[in-house]
N, C-alpha and C positions, 0 to 999 in steps of 0.2 A: 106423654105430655098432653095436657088437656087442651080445648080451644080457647079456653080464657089466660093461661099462659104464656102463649106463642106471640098475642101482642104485648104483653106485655115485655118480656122478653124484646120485643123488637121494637119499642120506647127506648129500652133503657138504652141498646145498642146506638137508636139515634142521638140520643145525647151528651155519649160520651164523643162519638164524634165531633160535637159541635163542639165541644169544649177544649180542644186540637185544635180549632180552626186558629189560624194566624193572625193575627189584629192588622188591621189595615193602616195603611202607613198614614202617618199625619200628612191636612189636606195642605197645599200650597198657601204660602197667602197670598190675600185677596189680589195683590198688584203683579204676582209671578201668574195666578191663574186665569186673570183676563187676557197678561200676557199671551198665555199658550191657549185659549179658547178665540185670540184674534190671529193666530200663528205666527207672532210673532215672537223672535227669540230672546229671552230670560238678558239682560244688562248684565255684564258683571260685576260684584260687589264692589267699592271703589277704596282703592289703599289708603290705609293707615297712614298717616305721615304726621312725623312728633318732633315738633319743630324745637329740636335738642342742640346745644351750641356745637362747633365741630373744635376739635384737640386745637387746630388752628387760631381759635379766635378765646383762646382760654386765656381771661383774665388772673392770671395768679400774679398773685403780693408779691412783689420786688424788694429786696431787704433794703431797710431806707440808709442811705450815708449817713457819715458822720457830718457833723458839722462842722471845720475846723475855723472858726470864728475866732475863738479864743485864743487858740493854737498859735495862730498866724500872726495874732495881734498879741502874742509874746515872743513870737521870731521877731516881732517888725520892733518893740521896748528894745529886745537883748540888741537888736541892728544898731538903735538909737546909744545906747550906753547905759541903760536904765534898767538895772537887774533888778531891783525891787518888783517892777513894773511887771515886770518878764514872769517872773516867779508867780507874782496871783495869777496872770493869766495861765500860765501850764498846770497849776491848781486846780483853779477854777475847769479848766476843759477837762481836768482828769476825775472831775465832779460830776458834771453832765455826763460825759460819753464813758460808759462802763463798759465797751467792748474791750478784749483781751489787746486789740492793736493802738487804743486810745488808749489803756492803761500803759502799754509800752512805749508810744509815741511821748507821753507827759514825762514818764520817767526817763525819758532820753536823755529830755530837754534840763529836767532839772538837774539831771549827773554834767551836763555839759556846765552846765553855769555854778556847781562846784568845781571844777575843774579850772575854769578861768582866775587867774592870781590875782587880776584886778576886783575881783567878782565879792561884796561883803559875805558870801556862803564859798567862799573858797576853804575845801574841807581834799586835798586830793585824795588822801588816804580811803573816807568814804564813796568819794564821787569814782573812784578807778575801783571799789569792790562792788558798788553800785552797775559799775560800768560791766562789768565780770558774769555777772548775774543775768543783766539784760539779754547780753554776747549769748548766752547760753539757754533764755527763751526762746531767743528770734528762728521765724522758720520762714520758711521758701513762702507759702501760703497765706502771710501776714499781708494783707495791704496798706503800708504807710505809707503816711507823704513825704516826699523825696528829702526834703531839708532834714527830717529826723534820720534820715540815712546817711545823711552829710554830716550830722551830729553825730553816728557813731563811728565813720571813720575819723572823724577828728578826735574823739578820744581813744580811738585805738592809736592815732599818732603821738596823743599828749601822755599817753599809761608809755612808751615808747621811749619817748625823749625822756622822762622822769625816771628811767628805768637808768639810763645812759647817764643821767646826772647824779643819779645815785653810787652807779658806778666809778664816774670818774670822783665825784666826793671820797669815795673808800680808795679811792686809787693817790688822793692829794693825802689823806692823811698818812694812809700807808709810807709815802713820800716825805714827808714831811718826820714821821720817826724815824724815817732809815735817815736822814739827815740830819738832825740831831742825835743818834746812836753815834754816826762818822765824828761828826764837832767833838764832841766827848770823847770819841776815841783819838782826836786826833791831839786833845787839850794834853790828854794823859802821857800821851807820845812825845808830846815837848818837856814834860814834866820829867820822865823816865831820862831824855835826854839832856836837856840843859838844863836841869833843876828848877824847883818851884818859883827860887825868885826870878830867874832869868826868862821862863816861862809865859808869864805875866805881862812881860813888856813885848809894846808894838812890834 
């Protein structure tokens, strides 16, 4: 190897070393390294805090009631004797409040005031299939107001007694042809015995 070689050679060796070297860490800032050039110690950084509402204080939408305005001011007509009266309003509320328990609550109302005899929509045939119908919506979960629940025990009494009157109706006629069968039989019996014209007299 020559002597113009040997440094050369030992440049190049220097610079690959330097290009190895390890980068020097990023300097402090300026307010940490005045800090540590007065010895005194670094603060530490100050908490986050995100002033988030707590589960506690959680405004959520409460489902809004019904209104039973209407409602009530056709319990209070039907109270009065004024079924006309009675009827728009359980209409009318069954107009406004479209919830499943307002459509039930109206339709209660209005199978009860068919069901009244005094009532000009006295229909009981419909108002007790009506009634039938409802019976077999209604669930545990429903929230009505109490009077519509008085309405429907009352026409569970009135489909009842209708029931019992119908019966004893089938029971007077039944009665009534076994009665007129006997008179007949019996007319025949006088006839057979003391002849036609003897028959006939008192």
């Amino acid at each position: 190897m020559s002597n113009l070689s040997a440094p050369l050679l030992l440049a190049s060796m220097l610079l690959g070393l330097s290009a190895c070297a390890t980068v020097p860490e990023a300097a402090d800032p300026p307010q940490q390294a005045q800090a540590a050039e007065a010895g005194v110690p670094a603060a530490p950084a100050p908490e986050l805090t995100l002033n988030l509402p707590s589960q506690s204080e959680c405004a959520c939408a409460t489902p809004a009631s019904r209104d039973y305005t209407f409602l009530e001011r056709g319990y209070r007509a039907l109270s009065e004797g004024e079924a006309v009266a009675a009827l728009q309003h359980f209409q009318r509320y069954k107009r406004l409040e479209v919830e499943p328990a307002a459509q039930w609550e109206a339709d209660i109302a209005i199978a009860y005031l068919g069901m009244l005899p005094d009532s000009p929509f006295y229909d009981h045939d419909a108002a007790e299939a009506t009634f039938r119908r409802l019976v077999a919506q209604f669930t545990a979960e429903m929230q009505v107001h109490p009077t519509a629940l008085l309405m429907r025990d009352s026409l569970a009494a009135f489909a009842l007694l209708n029931r019992h009157i119908s019966d004893l109706e089938s029971s007077n006629a039944t009665l009534r042809e076994d009665l007129q069968k006997r008179e007949e039989a019996i007319k025949r019996l006088r006839e057979l015995t003391l002849g036609p014209s003897r028959a006939v007299q008192p």
